[in-house]
N, C-alpha and C positions, 0 to 999 in steps of 0.2 A: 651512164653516169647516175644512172637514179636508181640502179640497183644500187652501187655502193652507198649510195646516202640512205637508200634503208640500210644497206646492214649496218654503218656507221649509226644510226639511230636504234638499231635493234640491241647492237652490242652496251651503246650507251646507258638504254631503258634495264637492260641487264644488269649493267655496272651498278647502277643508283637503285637495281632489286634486291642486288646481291649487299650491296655495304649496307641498307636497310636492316635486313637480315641479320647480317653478323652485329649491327651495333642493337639490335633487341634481344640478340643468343648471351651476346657480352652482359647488357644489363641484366638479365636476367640471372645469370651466373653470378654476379657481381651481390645481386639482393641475397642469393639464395648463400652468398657464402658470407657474408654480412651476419644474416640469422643464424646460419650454424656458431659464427665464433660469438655471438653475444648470449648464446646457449650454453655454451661448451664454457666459457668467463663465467656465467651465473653459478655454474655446476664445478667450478676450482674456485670460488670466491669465498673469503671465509665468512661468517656469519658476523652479521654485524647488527648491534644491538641498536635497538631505539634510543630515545631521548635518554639524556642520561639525568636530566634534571626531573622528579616528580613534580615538578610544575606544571610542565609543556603534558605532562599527561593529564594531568588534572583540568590546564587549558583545554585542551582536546575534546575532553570528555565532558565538557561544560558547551563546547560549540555542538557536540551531539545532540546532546538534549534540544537545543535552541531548537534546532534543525526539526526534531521530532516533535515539538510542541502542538497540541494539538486541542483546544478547548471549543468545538463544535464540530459537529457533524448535520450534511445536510441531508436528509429524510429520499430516497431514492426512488419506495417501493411502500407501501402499507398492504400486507400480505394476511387474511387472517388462515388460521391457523391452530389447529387443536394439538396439544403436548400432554404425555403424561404426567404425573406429577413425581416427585422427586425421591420423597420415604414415604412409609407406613401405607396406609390402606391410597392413599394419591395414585402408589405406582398403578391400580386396578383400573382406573380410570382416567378418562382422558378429559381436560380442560380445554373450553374456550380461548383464544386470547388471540392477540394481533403481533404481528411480526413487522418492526421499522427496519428495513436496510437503511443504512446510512453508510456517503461515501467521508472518509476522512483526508484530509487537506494533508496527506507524507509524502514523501518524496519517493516510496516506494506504492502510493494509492491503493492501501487498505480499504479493504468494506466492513462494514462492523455490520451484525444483524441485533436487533434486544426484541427480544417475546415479551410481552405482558400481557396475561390472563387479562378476561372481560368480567368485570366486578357483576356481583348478581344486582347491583342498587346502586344508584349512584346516590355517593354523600358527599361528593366534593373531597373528599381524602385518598378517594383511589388512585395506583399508582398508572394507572389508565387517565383519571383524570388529569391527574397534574401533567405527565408527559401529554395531551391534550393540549391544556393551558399552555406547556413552553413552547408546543408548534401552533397557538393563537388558532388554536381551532376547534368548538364546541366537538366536545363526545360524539354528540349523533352524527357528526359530518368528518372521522379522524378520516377518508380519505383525501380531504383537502389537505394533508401537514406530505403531502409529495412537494418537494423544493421548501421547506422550512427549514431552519438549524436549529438542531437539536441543541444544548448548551451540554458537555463531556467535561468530566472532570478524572486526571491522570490518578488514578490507584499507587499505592504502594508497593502491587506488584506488577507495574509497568504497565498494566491493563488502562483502558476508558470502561468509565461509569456514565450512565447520564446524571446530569448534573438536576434529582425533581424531591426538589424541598417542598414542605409547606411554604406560607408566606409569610411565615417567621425563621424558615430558613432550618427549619428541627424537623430530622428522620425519625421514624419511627425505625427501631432494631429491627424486628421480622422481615420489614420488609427492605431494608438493606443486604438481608442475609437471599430473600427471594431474586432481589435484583442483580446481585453477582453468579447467582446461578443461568440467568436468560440470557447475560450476555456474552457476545461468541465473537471473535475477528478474525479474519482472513484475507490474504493478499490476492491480489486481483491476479 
């Protein structure tokens, strides 16, 4: 008698291995022909246009921007760092200056790096100093502005500037022309 009650328990354990089985082969076929025909529909589907209102594009493209908004960057790295210079007798030789990484707050987490040359003298107008002053940290000590936020201001060609006026708030031209050359961005 207790041989039969194993096999009757054998055949069973079979039974409930086997319908296991078949109902994982079924689902699996089941996914896999799922994906072919919503493939095989995208690829006979005619093409179908967007919005047809230029509003909903206009809206769109206004929550972009939102989205990308971007007016500080926090200070990651103070790196110094020697560059050549850019025209004329510069490119022969190579400058002092310091390197800020900074990370920027997108949705894609951009790093931006800005170089600026080490002024031979400080007079309070360097563009060393002022970026200084916006990370609240004297000249001699800029490795204190690691965790500081820079203030960025969005360019007209989609790029960050840092954002280092006087405190009248007036650039000087040169060295706005200098400060879009130092800066550089890139995705993490």
């Amino acid at each position: 008698m207790v041989e039969v009650e194993l096999v009757v328990l054998a055949l069973a354990v079979l039974f409930v291995g086997g319908a296991a089985a078949m109902l994982g082969a079924t689902a699996i076929a089941a996914w896999t022909t799922a994906r072919l025909a919503a493939t095989l529909s995208t690829l006979a589907r005619p093409v179908v246009l967007g919005p047809t209102d230029i509003r909903d594009v206009e809206l769109r493209v206004a929550g972009l921007r939102a989205l990308d908004h971007v007016d500080s960057g926090v200070v990651t790295n103070v790196v110094p760092e020697r560059r050549r210079g850019a025209s004329g007798f510069a490119r022969f030789s190579r400058r002092d200056g310091v390197r800020f990484d900074l990370a920027l707050a997108t949705p894609d987490d951009r790093t931006a790096a800005v170089w600026v040359p080490v002024p031979e003298a400080l007079t309070g107008g360097s563009r060393f100093e002022r970026i200084a002053a916006a990370c609240d940290v004297v000249p001699e000590e800029i490795s204190d502005a690691v965790g500081a936020e820079l203030p960025l201001v969005r360019s007209a060609d989609g790029g960050w500037r840092v954002g280092s006026g006087d405190a009248s708030g007036h650039r000087r031209g040169d060295d706005d022309a200098a400060l879009g050359r130092s800066f550089e961005t890139e995705r993490a």
